[in-house]
N, C-alpha and C positions, 0 to 999 in steps of 0.2 A: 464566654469563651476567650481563652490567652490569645495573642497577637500569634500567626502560627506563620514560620519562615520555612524555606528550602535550599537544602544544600544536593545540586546533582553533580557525583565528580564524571568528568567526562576530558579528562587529558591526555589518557593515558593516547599509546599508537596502537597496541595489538599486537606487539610481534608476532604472537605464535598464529594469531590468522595469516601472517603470511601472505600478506597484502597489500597493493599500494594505495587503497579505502582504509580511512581510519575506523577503528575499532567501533566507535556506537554509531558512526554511519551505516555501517551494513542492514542493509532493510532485512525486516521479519516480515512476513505477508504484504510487503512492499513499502515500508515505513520503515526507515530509521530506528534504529535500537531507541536510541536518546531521544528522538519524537514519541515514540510508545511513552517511553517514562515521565516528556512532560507534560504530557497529557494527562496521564491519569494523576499525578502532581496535583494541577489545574484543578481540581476536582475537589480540593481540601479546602476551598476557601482560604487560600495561601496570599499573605500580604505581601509577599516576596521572595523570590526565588532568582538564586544565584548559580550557574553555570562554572563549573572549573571547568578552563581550557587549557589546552597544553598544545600538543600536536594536532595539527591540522584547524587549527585554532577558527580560522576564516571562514571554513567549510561549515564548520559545528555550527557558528555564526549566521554564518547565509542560513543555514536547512532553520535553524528555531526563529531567528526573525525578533523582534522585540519585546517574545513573550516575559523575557525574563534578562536580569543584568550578566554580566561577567565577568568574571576576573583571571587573570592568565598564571598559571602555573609555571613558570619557564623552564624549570627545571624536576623532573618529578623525584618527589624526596620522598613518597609513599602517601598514603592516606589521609595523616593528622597533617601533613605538612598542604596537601591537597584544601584542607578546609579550611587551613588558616589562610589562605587566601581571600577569603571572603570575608577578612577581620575588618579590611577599612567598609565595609556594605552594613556589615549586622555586630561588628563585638558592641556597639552601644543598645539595641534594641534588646528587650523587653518579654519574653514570650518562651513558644518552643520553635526547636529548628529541627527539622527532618531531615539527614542526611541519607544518601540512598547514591548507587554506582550509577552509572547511564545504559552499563550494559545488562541490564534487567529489564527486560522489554515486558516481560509477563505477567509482572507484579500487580496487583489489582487497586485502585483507588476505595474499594471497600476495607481490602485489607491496611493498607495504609491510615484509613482514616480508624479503625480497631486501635490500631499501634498507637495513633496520637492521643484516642481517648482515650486511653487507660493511665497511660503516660500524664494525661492532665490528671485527669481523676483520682488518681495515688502520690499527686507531686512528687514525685520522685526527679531525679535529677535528671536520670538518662534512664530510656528503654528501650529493649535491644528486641530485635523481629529475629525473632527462630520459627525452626520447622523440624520436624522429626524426619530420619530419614532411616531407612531401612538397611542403609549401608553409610556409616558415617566417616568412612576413612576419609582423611586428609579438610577434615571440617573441620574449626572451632566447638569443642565442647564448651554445651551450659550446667555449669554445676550452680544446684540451687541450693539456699539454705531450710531450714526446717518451715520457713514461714512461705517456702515458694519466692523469696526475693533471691535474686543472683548476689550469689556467694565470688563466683569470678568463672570467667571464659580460659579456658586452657586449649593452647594448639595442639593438636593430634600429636605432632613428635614432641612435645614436651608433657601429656597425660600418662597416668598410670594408669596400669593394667584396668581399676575399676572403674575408672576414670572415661577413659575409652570404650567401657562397656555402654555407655552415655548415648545414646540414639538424638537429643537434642540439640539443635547445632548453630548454630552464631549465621544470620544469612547475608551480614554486613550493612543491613539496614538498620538506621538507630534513630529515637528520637533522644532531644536534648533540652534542659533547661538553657537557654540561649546563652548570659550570663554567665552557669556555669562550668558550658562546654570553653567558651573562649579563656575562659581562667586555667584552666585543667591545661586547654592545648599547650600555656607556656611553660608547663613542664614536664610536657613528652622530650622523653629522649633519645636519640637515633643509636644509640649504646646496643649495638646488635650486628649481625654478620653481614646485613644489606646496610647497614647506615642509614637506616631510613627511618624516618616518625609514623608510627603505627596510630590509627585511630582507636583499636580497644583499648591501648595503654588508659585511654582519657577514662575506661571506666573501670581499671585499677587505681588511678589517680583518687576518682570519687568515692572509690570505697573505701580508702585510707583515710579517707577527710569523713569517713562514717554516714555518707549520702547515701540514701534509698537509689537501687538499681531494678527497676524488674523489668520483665520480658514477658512480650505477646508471643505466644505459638500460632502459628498461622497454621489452618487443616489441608492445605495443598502446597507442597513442597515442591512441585513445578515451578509454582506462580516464581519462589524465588531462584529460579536457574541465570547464575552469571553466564554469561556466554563470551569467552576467551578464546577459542579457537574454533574454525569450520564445523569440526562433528556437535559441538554442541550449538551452535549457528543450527545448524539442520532440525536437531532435537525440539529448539524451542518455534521456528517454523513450524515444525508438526501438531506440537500443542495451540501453537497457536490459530493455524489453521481450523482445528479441533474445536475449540474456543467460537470460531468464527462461524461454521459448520452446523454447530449445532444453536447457536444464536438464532439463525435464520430458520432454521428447521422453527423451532420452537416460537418463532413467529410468525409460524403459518405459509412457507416452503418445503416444500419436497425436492430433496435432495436424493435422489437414486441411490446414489453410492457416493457416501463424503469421502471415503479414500482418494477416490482419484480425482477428485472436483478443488479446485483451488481458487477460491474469492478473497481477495482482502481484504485489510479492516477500512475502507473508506468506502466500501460497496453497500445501496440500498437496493433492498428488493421484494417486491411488495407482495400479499398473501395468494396463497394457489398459486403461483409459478412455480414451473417442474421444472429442475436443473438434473441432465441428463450426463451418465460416467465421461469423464477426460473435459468436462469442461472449464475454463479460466477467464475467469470475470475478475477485471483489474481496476485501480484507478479510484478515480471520483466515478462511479458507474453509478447511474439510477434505474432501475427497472420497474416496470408500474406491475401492476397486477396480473393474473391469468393468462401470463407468456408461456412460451416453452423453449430451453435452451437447449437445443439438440445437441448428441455427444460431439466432442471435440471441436464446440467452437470457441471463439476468442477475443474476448470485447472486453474494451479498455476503453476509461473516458467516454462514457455513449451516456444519454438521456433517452430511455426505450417506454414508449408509451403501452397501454393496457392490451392484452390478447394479441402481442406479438408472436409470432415465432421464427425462429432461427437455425437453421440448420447443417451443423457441418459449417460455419461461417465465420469468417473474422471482420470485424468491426473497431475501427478506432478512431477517435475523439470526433462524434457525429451525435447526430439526432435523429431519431427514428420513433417515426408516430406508432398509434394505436392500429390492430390489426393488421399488422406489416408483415408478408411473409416474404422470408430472405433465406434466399438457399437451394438445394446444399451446394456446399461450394461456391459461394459470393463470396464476393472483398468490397466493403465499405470501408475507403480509404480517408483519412480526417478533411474537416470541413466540408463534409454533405450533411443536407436535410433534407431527412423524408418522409415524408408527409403520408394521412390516413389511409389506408386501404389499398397500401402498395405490394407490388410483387417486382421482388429482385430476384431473379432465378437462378440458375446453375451455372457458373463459370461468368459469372456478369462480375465486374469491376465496375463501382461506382466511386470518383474521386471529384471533391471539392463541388459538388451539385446541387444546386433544389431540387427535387423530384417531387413532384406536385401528385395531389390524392387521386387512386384509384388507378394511376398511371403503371404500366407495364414492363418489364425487362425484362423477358425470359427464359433465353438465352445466347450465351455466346457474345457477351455485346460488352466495349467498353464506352462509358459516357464519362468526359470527366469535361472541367472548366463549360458545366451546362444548366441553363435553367430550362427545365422539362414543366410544362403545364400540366393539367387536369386532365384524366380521364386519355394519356399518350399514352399509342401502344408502339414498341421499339421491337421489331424484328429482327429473329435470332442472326448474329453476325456483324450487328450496326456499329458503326463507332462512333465519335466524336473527334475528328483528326483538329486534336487542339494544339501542336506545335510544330511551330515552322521552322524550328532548328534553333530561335534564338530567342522570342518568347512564345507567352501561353496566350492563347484567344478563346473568345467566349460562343459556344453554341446555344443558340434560343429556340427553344422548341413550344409554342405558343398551346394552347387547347384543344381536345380532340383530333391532335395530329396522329397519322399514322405511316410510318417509316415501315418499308418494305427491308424485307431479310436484306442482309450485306451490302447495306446501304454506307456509304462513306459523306458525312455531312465535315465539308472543311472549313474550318474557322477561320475570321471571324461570319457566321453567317446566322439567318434566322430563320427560320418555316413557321408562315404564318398559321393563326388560328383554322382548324378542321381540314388542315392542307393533306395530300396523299405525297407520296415521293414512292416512287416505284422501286422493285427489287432491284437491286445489283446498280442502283445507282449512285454516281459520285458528285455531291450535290455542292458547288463552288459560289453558286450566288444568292441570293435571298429567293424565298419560294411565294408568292401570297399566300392567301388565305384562300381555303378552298377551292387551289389550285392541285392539279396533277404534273406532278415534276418528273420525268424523266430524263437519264444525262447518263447514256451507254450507247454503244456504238452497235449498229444495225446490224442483227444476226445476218449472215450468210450462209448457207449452206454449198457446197461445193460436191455434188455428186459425183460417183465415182473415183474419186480422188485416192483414194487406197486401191483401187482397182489400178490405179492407171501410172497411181509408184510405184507398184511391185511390176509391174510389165517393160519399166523402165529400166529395172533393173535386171 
């Protein structure tokens, strides 16, 4: 196998999205245009891979990280001027180079890797990724010659009538003899109404010089959707979605309704869990096996262990064991852990906690800056009064404690192990261990007292 390089242009800004997000920054199911793309790149046993940057240069930078080098486009002079950027990195090397947009998030690494091996396997100089499309206005026609090699790419407003009849269409993805793209590049011309160096030129160039051209058709004309402004931003979300949707299905989830269910592509989730309509599963999410994701919850960033279920519930950047029921109506707010055989119930806010196994909250309660023990059951109303205006303090709730309804525990405090704390009480100091805490002030009742105001009056 040839030495195989990558060219991703990714300079351009986007104007027509209309936005102060650079163009292959915009996430598709929550990722980055140009992360889609180099990833599935990644996947080609690629010895190097080059980044054009332009606008927003820093950003492109931060989001890829050191998967691959870059060269900066300062000034965007179109396509071929785009790649020759990348002359001091690869015009000496040896091999092929894959050039490809960043704003093609859909593209597949099987397809890709189709395009390079045929492109090896025919030597041919350059080959070009088409797709049929049903409606081809405003596409690059591929006219072929009698042998099936490209004959030459013609723009829409410069095809004839039968020309145009042409359903085959140019998707802007090319492979290249590496060699012979960077010789070619030094005589495109910007001799055109934008002034600017075009990358097909380079395979009018090679057909002059009587180089082998041909072209892979790809069978899904989605996969290559450029995405240049919002509506088409939406379009390749929905596929992609789709994509995603039926991934999980097909590995053994049940998906109620994929329309209105939204997972992105960094989400695991393991065989027999039901994901119920309206639900949004985000992030680095893991879910174990035989959960159930009730409609309209919303978990991001969680690690959810086996035979969970969740209902009506939002959850984010937590941990949540196995056989955990939460809901409807919980908020697991980031930095909690909770532990086997839990119940978070209805209108419970749990933030930044350990919630230890078998332990209870079930309703009406918030606990947060709290480590809750084993087998604690929290009555409906309780809180955690963790701030005193200037910082947070921590509540300990030891083993087999059980907290009475509209209980107020004030931080910093603890209750020890199999301790009781009565209803309605406002607990300020530490509790032992299987102690009885009460801390409210002694009912009185006052007879007659409505009798004896209205007689006053």
């Amino acid at each position: 196998m040839r030495n195989r390089y990558a060219i991703i242009l990714a300079a351009g800004q986007g104007t027509r999205m209309k936005s102060k997000l650079y163009k292959v920054l915009h996430p598709v199911c929550g990722k980055p245009m140009v992360q889609h793309v180099v990833e599935q790149v990644n996947q080609l046993q690629i010895e190097e891979i080059v980044t054009i940057i332009g606008h927003g240069a820093e950003q492109v930078q931060k989001q890829l990280g050191d998967v691959c080098q870059y060269a900066l486009q300062a000034e965007q002079l179109g396509t071929a001027h785009a790649v020759m950027q990348a002359e001091s990195v690869l015009a000496k090397q040896e091999g092929t180079t894959l050039v490809i947009c960043g704003d093609t998030p859909l593209i597949k690494a099987e397809t890709m890797e189709a395009l390079v091996t045929l492109h090896e396997e025919t030597g041919a100089k350059a080959t070009v990724l088409t797709a049929y499309a049903e409606n081809p206005d405003g596409y690059g026609r591929i006219i072929r010659n009698a042998n099936g090699l490209v004959e030459k790419i013609v723009e829409h407003k410069d095809a004839s009538e039968e020309e145009r009849a042409v359903k085959e269409i140019n998707t802007g993805t090319y492979c290249f003899d590496n060699q012979a793209l960077f010789q070619a590049l030094q005589q495109v011309s910007n001799d055109n109404v934008q002034n600017e160096y075009y990358l097909p030129d380079v395979i009018e160039i090679l057909k002059s010089a009587q180089e082998t051209v041909t072209a892979f058709q790809t069978k899904d004309f989605e996969e290559t959707l450029g995405v240049n402004d919002r509506l088409a931003l939406s379009q390749a979300e929905q596929i992609m979605r789709k994509r995603i949707n039926e991934t999980h299905m097909r590995n053994g989830v049940t998906i109620i309704d994929p329309a209105t269910t939204y997972i992105e592509s960094g989400v695991s989730i393991g065989q027999d869990t039901t994901i119920y309509p309206g639900v949004t599963i985000a992030g680095q999410t893991v879910i174990g096996e035989d959960c159930v994701i009730g409609p309209h919850s919303e978990i991001k960033d969680c690690e959810i262990g086996k035979g969970t279920h969740i209902h009506q519930s939002v959850a984010h950047s937590s941990s949540i064991g196995s056989n955990v029921n939460i809901g409807p109506f919980a908020h697991i707010r980031p930095q909690s852990e909770i532990h086997d055989s839990v119940k978070i119930g209805n209108f419970v806010e749990i933030k930044k906690t350990v919630f230890g196994a078998e332990s209870k909250a079930s309703h009406l309660s918030y606990i947060g800056d709290a480590e809750v023990g084993k087998g604690v059951n929290i009555g409906c109303g309780s809180i955690t009064v963790n701030y005193d205006g200037k910082k947070k303090h921590l509540t300990k709730i030891e083993d087999d404690v059980f907290i009475g309804c509209n209980s107020n525990l004030v931080a910093p405090v603890t209750v020890g192990k199999g301790a009781y704390v009565a209803a309605g009480s406002t607990i300020t100091e530490d509790v032992p261990g299987e102690a009885l805490s009460i801390a409210r002030a002694r009912q009185i009742n006052k007879e007659d007292y409505v009798k004896n105001l209205n007689s006053n009056n």
